[in-house]
N, CA and C atoms of all chains as a GROMACS GRO file, in nm:
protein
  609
    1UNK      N    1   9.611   9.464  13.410
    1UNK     CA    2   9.521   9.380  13.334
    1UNK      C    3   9.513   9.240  13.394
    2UNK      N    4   9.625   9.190  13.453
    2UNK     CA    5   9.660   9.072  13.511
    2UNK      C    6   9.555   9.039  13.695
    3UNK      N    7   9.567   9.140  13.697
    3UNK     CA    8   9.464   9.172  13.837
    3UNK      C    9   9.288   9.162  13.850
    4UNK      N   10   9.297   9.234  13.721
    4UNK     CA   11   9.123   9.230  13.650
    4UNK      C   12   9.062   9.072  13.618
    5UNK      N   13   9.197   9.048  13.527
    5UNK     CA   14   9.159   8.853  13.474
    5UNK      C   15   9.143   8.777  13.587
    6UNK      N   16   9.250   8.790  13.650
    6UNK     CA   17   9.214   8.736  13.840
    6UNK      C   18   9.109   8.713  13.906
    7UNK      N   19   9.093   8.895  13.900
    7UNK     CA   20   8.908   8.938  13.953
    7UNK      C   21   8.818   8.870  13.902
    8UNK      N   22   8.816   8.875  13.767
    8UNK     CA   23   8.695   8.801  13.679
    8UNK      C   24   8.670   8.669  13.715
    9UNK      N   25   8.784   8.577  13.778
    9UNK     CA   26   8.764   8.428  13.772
    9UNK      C   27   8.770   8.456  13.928
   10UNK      N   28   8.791   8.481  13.996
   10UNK     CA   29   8.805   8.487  14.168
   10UNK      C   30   8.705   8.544  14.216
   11UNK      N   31   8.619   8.614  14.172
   11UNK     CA   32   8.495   8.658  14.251
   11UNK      C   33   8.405   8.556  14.233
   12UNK      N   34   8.367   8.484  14.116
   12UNK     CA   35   8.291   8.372  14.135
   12UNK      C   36   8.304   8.228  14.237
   13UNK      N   37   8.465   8.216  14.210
   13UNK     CA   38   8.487   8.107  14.251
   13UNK      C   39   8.504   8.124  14.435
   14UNK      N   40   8.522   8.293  14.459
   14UNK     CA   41   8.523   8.298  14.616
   14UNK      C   42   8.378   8.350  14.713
   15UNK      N   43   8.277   8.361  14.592
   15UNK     CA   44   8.169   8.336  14.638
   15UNK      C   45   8.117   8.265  14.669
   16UNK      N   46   8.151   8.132  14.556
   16UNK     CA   47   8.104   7.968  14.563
   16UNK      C   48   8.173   7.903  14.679
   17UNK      N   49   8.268   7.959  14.681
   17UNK     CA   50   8.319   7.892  14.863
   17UNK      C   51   8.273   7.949  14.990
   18UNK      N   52   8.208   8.060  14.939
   18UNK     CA   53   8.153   8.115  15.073
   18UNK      C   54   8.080   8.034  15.154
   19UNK      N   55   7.998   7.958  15.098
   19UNK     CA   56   7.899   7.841  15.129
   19UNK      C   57   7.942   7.786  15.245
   20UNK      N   58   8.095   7.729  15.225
   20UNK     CA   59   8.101   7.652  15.354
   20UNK      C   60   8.201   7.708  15.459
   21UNK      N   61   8.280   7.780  15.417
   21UNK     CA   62   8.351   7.849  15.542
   21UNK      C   63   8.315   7.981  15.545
   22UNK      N   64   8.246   8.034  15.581
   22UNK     CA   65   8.168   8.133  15.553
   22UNK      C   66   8.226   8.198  15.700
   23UNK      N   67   8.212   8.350  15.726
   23UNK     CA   68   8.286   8.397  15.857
   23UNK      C   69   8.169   8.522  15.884
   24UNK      N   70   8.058   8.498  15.963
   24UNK     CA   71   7.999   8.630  15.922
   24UNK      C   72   8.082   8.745  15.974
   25UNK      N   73   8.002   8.843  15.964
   25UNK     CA   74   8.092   8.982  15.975
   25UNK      C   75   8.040   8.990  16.139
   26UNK      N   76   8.172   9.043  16.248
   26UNK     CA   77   8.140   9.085  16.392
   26UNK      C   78   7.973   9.208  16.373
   27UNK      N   79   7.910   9.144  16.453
   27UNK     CA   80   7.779   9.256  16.491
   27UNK      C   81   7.670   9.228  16.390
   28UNK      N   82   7.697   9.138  16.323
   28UNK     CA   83   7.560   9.057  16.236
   28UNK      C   84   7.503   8.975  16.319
   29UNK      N   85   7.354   9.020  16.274
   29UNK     CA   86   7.247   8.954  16.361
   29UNK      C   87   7.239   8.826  16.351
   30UNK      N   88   7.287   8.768  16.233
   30UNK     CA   89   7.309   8.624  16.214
   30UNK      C   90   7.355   8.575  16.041
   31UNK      N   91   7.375   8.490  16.002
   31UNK     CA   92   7.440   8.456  15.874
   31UNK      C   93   7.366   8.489  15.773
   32UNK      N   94   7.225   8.527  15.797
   32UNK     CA   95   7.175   8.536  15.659
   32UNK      C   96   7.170   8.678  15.670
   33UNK      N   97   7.184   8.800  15.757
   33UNK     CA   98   7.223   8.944  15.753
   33UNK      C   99   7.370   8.954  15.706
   34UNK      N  100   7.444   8.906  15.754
   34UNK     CA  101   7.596   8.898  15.716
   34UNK      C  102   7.598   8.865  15.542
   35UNK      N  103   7.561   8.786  15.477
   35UNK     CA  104   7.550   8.778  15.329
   35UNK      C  105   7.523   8.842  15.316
   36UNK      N  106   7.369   8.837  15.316
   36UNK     CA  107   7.314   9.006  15.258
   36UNK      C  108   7.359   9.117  15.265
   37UNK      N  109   7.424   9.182  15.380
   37UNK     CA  110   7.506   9.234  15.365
   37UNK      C  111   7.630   9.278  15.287
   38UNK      N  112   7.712   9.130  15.281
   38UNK     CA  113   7.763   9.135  15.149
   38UNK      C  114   7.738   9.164  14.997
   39UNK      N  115   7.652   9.124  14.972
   39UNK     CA  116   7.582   9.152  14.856
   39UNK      C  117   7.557   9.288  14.821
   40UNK      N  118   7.471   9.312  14.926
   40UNK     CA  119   7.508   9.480  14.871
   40UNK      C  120   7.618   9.533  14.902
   41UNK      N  121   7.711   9.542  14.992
   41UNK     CA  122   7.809   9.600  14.934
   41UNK      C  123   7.891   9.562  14.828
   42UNK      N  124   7.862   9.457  14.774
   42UNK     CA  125   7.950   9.405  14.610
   42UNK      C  126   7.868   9.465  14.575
   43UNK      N  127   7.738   9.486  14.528
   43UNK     CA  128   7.597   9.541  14.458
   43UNK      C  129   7.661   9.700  14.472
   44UNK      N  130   7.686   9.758  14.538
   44UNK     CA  131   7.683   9.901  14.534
   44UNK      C  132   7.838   9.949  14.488
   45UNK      N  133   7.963   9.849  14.493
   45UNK     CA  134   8.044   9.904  14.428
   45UNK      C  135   8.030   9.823  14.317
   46UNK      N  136   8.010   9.756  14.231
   46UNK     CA  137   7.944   9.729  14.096
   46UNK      C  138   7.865   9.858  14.033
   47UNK      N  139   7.761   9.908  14.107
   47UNK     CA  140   7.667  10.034  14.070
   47UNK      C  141   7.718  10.156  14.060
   48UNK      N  142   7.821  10.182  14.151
   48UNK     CA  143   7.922  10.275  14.189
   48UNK      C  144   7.972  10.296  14.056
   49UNK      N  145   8.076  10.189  13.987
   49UNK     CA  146   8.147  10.164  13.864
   49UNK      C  147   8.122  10.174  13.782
   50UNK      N  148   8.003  10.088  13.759
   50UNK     CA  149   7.871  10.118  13.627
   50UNK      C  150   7.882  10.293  13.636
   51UNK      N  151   7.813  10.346  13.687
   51UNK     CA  152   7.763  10.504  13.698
   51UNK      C  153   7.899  10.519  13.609
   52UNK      N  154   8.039  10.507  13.707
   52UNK     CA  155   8.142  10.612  13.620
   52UNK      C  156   8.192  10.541  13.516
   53UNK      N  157   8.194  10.439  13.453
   53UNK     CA  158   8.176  10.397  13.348
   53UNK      C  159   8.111  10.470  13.244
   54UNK      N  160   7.950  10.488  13.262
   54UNK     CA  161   7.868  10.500  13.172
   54UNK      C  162   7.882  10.636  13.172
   55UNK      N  163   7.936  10.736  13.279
   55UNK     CA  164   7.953  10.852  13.269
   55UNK      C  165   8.082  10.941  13.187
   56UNK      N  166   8.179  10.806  13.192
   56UNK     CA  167   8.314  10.842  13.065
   56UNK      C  168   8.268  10.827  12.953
   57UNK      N  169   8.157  10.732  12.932
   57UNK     CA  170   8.138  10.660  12.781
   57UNK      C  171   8.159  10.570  12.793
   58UNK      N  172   8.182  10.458  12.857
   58UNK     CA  173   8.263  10.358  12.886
   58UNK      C  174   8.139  10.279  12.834
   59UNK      N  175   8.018  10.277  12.822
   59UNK     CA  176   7.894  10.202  12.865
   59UNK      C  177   7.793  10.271  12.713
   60UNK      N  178   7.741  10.187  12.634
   60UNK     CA  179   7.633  10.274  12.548
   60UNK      C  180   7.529  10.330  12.644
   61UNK      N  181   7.439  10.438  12.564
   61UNK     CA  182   7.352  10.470  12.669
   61UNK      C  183   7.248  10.393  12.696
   62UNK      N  184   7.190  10.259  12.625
   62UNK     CA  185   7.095  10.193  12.705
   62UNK      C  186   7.147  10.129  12.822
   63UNK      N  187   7.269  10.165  12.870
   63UNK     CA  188   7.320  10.109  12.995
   63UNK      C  189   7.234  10.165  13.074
   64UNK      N  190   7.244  10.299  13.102
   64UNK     CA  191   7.131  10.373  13.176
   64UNK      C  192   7.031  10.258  13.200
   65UNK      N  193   6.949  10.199  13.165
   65UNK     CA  194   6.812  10.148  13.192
   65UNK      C  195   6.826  10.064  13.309
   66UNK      N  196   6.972   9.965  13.215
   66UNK     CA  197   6.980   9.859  13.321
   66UNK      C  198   7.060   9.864  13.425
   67UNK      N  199   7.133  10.003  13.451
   67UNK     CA  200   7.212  10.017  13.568
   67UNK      C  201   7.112  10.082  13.680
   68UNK      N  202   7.034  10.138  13.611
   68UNK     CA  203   6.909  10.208  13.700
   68UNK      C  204   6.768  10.102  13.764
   69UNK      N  205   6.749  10.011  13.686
   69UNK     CA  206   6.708   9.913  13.740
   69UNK      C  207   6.771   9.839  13.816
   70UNK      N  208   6.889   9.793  13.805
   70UNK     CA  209   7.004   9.734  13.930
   70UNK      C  210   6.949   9.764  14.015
   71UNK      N  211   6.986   9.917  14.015
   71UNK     CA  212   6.982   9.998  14.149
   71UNK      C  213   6.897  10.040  14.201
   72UNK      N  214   6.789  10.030  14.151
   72UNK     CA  215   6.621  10.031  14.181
   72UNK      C  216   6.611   9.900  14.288
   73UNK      N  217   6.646   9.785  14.246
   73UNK     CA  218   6.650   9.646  14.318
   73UNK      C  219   6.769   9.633  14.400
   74UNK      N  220   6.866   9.746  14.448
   74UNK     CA  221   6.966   9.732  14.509
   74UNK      C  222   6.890   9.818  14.651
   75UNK      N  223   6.801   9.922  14.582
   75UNK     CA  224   6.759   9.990  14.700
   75UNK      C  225   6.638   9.948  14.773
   76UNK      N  226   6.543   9.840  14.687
   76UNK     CA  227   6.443   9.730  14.772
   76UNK      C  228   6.556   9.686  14.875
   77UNK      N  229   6.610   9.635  14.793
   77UNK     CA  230   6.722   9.516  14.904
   77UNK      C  231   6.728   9.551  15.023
   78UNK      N  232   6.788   9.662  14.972
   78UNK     CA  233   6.817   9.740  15.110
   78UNK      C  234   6.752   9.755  15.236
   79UNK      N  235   6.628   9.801  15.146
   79UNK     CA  236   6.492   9.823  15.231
   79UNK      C  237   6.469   9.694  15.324
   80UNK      N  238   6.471   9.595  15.239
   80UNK     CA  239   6.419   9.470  15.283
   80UNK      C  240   6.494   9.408  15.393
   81UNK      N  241   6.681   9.457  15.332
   81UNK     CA  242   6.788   9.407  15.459
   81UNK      C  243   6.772   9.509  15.600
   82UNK      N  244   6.734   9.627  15.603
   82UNK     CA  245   6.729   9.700  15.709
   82UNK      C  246   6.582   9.656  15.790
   83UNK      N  247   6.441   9.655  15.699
   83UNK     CA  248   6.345   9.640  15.796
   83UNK      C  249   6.408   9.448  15.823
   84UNK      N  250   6.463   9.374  15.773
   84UNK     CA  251   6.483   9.212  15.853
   84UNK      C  252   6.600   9.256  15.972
   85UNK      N  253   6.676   9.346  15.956
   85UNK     CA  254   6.761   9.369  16.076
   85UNK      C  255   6.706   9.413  16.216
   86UNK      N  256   6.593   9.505  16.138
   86UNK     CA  257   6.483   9.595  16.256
   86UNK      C  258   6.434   9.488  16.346
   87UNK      N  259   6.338   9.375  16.289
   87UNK     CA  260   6.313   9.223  16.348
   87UNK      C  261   6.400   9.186  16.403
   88UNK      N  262   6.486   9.149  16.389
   88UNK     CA  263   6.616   9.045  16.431
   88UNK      C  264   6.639   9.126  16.591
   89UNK      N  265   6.616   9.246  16.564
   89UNK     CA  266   6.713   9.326  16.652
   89UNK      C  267   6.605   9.371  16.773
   90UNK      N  268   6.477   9.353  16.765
   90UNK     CA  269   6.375   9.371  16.810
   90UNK      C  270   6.358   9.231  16.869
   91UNK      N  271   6.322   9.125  16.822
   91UNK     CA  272   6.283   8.984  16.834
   91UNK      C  273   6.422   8.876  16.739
   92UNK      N  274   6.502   8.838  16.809
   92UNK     CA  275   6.583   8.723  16.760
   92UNK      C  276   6.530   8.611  16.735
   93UNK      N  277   6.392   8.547  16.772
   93UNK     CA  278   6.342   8.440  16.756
   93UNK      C  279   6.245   8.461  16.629
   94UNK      N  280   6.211   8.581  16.567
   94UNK     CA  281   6.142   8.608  16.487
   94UNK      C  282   6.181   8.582  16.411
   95UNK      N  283   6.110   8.432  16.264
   95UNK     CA  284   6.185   8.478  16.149
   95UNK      C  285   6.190   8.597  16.034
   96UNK      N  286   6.099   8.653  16.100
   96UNK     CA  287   6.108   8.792  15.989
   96UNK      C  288   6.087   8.738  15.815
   97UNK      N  289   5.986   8.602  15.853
   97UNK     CA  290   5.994   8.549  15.713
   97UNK      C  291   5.914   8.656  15.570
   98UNK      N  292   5.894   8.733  15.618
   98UNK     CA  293   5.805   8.850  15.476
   98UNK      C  294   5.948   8.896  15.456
   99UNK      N  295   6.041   8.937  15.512
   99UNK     CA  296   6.124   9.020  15.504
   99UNK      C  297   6.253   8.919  15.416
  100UNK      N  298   6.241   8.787  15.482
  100UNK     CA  299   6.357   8.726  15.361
  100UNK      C  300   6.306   8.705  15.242
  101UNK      N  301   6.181   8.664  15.259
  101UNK     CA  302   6.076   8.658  15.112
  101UNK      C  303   6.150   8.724  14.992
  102UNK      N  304   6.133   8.866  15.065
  102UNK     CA  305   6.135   8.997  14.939
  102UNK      C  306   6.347   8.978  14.927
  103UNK      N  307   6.372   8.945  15.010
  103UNK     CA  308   6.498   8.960  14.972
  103UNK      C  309   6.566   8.878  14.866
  104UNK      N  310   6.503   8.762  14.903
  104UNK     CA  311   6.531   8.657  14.776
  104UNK      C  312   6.473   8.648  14.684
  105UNK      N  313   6.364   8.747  14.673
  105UNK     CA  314   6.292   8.746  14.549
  105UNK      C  315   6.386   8.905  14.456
  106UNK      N  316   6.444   8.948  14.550
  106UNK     CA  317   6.488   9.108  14.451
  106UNK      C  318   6.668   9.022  14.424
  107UNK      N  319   6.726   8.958  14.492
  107UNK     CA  320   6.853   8.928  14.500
  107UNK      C  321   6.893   8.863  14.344
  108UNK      N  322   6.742   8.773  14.269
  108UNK     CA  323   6.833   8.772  14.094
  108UNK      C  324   6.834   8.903  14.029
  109UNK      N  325   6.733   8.971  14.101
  109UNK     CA  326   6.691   9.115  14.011
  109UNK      C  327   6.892   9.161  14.004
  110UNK      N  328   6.914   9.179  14.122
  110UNK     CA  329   7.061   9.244  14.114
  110UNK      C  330   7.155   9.175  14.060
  111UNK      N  331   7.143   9.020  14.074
  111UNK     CA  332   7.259   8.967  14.016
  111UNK      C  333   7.226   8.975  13.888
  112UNK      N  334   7.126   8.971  13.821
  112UNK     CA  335   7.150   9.019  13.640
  112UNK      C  336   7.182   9.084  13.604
  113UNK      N  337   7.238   9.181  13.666
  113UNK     CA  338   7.288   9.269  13.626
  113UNK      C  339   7.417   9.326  13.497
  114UNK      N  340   7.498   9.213  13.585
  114UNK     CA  341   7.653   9.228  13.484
  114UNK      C  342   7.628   9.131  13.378
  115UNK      N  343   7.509   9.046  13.352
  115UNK     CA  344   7.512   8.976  13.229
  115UNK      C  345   7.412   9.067  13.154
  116UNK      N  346   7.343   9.164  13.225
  116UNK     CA  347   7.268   9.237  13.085
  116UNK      C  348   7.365   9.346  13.023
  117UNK      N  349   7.413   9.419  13.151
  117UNK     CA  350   7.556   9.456  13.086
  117UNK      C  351   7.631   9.435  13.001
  118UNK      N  352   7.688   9.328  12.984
  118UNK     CA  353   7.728   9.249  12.896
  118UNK      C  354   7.709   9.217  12.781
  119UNK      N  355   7.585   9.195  12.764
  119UNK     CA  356   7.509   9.145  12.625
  119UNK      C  357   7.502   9.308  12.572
  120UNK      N  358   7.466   9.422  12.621
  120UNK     CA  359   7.447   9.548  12.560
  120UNK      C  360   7.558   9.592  12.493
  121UNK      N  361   7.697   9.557  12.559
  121UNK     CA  362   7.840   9.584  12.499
  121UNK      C  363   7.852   9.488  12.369
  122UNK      N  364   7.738   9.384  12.344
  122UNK     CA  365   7.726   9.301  12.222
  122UNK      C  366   7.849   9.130  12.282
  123UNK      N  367   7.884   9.114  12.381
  123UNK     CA  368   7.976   8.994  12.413
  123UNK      C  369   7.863   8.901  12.486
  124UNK      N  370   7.904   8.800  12.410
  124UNK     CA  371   7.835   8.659  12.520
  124UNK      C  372   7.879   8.686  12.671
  125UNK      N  373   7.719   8.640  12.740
  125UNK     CA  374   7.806   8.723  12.949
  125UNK      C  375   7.870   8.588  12.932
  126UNK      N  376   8.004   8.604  13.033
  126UNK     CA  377   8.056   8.485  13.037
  126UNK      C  378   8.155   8.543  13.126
  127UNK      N  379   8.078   8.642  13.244
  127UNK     CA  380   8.168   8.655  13.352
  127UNK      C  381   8.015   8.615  13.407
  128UNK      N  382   8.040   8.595  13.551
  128UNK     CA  383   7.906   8.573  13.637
  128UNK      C  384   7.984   8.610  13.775
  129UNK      N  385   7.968   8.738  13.762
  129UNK     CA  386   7.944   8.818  13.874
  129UNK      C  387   7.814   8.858  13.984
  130UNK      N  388   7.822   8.853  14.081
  130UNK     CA  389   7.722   8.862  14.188
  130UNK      C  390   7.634   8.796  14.188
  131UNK      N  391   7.708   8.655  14.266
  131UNK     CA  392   7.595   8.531  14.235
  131UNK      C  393   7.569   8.448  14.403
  132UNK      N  394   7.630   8.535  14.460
  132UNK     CA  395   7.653   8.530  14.651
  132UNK      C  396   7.519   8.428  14.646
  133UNK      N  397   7.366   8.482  14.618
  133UNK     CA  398   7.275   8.431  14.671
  133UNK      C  399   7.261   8.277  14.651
  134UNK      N  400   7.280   8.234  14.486
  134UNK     CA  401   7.288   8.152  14.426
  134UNK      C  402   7.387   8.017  14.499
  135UNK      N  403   7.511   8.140  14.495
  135UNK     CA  404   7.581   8.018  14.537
  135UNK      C  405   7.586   7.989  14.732
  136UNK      N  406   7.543   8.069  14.769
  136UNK     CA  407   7.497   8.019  14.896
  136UNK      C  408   7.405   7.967  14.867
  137UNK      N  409   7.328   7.916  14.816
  137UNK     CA  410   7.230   7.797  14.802
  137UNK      C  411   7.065   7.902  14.856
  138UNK      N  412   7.049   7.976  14.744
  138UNK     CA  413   6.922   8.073  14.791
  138UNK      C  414   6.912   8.142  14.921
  139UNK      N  415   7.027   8.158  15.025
  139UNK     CA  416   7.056   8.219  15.123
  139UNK      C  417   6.962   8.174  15.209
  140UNK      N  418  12.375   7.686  13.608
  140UNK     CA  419  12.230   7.642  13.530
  140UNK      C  420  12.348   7.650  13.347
  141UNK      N  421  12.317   7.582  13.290
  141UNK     CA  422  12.383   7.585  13.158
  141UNK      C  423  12.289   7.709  13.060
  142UNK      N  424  12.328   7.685  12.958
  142UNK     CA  425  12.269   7.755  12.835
  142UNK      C  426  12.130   7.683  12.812
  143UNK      N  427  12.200   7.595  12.790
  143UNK     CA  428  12.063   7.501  12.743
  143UNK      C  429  11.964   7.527  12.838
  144UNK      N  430  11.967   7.541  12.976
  144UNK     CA  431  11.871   7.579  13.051
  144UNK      C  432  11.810   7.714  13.093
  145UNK      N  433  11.891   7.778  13.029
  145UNK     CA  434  11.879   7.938  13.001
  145UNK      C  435  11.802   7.972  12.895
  146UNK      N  436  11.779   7.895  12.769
  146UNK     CA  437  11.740   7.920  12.655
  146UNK      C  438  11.602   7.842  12.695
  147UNK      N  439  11.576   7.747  12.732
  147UNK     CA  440  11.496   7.615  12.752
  147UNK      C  441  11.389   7.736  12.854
  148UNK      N  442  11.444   7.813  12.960
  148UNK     CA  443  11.329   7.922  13.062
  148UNK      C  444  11.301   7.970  12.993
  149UNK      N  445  11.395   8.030  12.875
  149UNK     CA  446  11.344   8.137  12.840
  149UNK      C  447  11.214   8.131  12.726
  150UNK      N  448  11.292   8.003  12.629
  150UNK     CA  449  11.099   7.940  12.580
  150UNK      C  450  11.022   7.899  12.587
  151UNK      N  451  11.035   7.861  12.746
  151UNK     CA  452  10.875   7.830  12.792
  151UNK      C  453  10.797   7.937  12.868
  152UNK      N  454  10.854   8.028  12.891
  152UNK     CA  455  10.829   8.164  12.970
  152UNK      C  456  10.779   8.227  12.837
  153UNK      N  457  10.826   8.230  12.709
  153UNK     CA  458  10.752   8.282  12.601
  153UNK      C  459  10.590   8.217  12.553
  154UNK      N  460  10.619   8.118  12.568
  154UNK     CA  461  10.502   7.989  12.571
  154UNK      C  462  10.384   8.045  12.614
  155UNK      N  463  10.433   8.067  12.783
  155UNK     CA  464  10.334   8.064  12.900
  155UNK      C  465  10.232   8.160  12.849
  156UNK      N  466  10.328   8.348  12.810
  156UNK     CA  467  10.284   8.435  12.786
  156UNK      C  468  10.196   8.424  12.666
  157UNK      N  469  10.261   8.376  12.554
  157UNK     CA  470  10.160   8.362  12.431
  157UNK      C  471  10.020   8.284  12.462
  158UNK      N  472  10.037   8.175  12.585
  158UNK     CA  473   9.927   8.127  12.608
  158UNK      C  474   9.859   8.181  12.666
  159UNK      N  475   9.916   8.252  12.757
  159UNK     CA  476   9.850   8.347  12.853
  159UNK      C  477   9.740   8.434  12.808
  160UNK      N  478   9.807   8.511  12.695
  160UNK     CA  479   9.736   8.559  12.587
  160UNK      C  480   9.596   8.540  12.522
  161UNK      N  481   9.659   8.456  12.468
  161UNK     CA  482   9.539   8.358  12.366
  161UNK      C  483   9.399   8.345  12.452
  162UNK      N  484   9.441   8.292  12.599
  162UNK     CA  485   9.311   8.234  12.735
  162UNK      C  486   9.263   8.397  12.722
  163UNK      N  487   9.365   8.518  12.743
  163UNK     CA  488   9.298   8.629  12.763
  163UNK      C  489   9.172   8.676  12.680
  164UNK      N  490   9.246   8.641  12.544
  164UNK     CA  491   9.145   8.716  12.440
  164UNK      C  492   9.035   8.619  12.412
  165UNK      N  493   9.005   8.469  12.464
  165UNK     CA  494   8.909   8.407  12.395
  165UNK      C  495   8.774   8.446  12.549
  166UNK      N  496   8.849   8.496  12.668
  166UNK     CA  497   8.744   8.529  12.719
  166UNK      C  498   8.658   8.592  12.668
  167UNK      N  499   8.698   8.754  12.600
  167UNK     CA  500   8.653   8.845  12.561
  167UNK      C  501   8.543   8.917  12.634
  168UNK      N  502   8.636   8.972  12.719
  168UNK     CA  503   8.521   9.044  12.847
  168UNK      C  504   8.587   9.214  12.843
  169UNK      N  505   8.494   9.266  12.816
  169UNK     CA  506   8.431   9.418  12.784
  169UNK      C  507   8.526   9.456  12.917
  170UNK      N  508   8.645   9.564  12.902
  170UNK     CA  509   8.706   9.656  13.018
  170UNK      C  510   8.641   9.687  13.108
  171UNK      N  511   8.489   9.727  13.051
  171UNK     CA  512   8.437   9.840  13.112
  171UNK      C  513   8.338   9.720  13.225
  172UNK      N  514   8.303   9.616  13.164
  172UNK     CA  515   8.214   9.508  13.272
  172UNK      C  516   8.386   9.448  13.374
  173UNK      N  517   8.520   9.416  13.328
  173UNK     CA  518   8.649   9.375  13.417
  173UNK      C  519   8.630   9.490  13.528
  174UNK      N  520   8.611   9.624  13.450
  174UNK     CA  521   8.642   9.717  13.589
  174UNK      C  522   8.496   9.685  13.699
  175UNK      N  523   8.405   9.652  13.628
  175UNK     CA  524   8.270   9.667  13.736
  175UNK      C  525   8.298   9.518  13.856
  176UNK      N  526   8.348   9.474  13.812
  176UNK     CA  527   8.345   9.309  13.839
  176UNK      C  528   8.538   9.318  13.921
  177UNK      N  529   8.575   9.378  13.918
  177UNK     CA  530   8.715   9.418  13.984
  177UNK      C  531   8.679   9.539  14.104
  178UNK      N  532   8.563   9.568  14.063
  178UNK     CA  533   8.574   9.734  14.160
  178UNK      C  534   8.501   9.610  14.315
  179UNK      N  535   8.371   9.556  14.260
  179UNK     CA  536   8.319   9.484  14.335
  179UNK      C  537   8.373   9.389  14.419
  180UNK      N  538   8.498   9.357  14.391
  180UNK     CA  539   8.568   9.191  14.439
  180UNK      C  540   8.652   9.311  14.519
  181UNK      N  541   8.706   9.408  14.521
  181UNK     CA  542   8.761   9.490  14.583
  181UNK      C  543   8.672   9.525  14.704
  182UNK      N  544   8.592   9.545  14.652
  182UNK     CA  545   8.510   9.589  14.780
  182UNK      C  546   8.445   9.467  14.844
  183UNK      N  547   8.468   9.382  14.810
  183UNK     CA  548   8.442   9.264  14.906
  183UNK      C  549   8.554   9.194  14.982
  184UNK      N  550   8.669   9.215  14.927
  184UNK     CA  551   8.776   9.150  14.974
  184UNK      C  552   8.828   9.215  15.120
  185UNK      N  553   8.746   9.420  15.074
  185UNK     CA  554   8.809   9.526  15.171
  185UNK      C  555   8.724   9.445  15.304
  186UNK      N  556   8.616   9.432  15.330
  186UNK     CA  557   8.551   9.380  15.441
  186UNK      C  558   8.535   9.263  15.503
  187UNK      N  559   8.609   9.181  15.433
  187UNK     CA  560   8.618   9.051  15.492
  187UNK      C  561   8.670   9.040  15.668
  188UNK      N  562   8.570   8.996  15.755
  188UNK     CA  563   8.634   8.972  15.861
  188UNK      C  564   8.598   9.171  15.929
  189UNK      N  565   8.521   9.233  15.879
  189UNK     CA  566   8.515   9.356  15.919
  189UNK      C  567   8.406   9.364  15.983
  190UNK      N  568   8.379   9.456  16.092
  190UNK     CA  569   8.230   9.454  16.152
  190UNK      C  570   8.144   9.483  16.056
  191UNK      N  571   7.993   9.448  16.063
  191UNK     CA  572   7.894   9.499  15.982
  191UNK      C  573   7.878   9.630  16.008
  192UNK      N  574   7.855   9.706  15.909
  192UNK     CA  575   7.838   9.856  15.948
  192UNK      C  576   7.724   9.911  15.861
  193UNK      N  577   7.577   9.908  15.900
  193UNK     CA  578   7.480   9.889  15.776
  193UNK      C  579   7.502  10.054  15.765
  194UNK      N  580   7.581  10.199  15.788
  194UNK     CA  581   7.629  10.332  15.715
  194UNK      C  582   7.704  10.313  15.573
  195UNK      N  583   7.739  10.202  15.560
  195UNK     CA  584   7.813  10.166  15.470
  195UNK      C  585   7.730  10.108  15.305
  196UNK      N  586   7.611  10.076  15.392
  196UNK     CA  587   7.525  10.097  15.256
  196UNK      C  588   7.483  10.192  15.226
  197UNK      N  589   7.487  10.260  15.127
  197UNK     CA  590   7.400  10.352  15.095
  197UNK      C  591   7.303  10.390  14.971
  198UNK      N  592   7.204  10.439  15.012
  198UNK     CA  593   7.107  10.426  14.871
  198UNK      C  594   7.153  10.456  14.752
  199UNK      N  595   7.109  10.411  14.681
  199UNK     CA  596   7.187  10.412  14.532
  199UNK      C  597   7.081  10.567  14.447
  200UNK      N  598   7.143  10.628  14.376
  200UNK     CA  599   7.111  10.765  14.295
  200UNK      C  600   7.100  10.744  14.182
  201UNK      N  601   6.946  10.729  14.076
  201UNK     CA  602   7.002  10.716  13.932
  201UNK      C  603   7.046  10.766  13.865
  202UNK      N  604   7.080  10.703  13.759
  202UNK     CA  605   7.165  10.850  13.657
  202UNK      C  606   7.018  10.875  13.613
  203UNK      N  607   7.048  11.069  13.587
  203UNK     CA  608   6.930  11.065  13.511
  203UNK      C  609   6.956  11.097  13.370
   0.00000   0.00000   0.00000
């Protein structure tokens, strides 16, 4: 339980530092693939969890809606992070600006996630989970 | 270490916990959102400093 309380206050606060010492990942096309990157993979084990959550009971069933919408906007993302990699990887000088467009426009879609969550279990959100974009300063 | 300092750990170590406590429950955060929000920080912590490996995303399946 002591690990979870941890989690809850340490994923925000080690996102919000990402900002400035930030390390991208070896074989990223550049810092704003390397986040994004990140993101979805926090985004997909969040979605991952949700599913078996809501699949014990863990979750009422209007969870369904909003875990399926997540993941509806987890799989734009996606879309959006693979065709900006396709650019990058094709043309490095290209900003591939349609392609960050859509990314920062789907990236609150996903981070609302754990606060609609939240409110459905009936608790004020008052964790703020998956806020990478945010707190990198709109990526 | 005396008594007095034996007794003196031992009620502030009771302290800590009761406080400990108290911070726990006024969060009031749903198990089931700790595990989503623990599974995630896990899986971010696993890749830190790891090559990008875009196999590692994978499309997401709804429930139906």
């Amino acid at each position: 339980m002591k690990r979870k309380y941890l989690a809850v206050l340490v994923v925000p606060l080690l996102l919000l530092g990402c900002g400035k010492n930030y390390k991208a990942h070896p074989g990223a096309v550049d810092t704003f693939d390397s986040k994004t990157y990140d993101t979805l993979l926090i985004a997909q084990a969040g979605l991952d969890e949700a599913k078996q959550q809501f699949a014990i009971g863990k979750l009422p069933p209007a969870s369904k809606n909003v875990i399926n919408g997540a993941g509806n906007a987890y799989n734009l993302l996606r879309d959006a992070w693979n065709g900006y990699r396709a650019v990058k990887t094709a043309n490095a000088s290209d900003p591939a600006t349609e392609y960050v467009n859509q990314i920062n426009a789907l990236l609150p879609q996903v981070n609302q996630f754990i606060d609609d969550l939240t409110q459905l279990l009936g608790h004020k959100p008052k964790v703020q989970a998956f806020q990478p974009a945010m707190a990198w300063g709109g990526l | 270490m005396t008594l007095f300092d034996l007794l003196f750990f031992i009620g502030k170590t009771v302290l800590q916990i009761i406080e400990a406590k108290i911070a726990w429950k006024a969060l009031n955060v749903p198990d089931a959102i700790l595990s989503i929000t623990s599974a995630a920080y896990a899986a971010y912590e696993a890749e830190v400093g790891q090559p990008l490996d875009p196999a590692k995303i994978k499309p997401f399946t709804a429930i139906p």
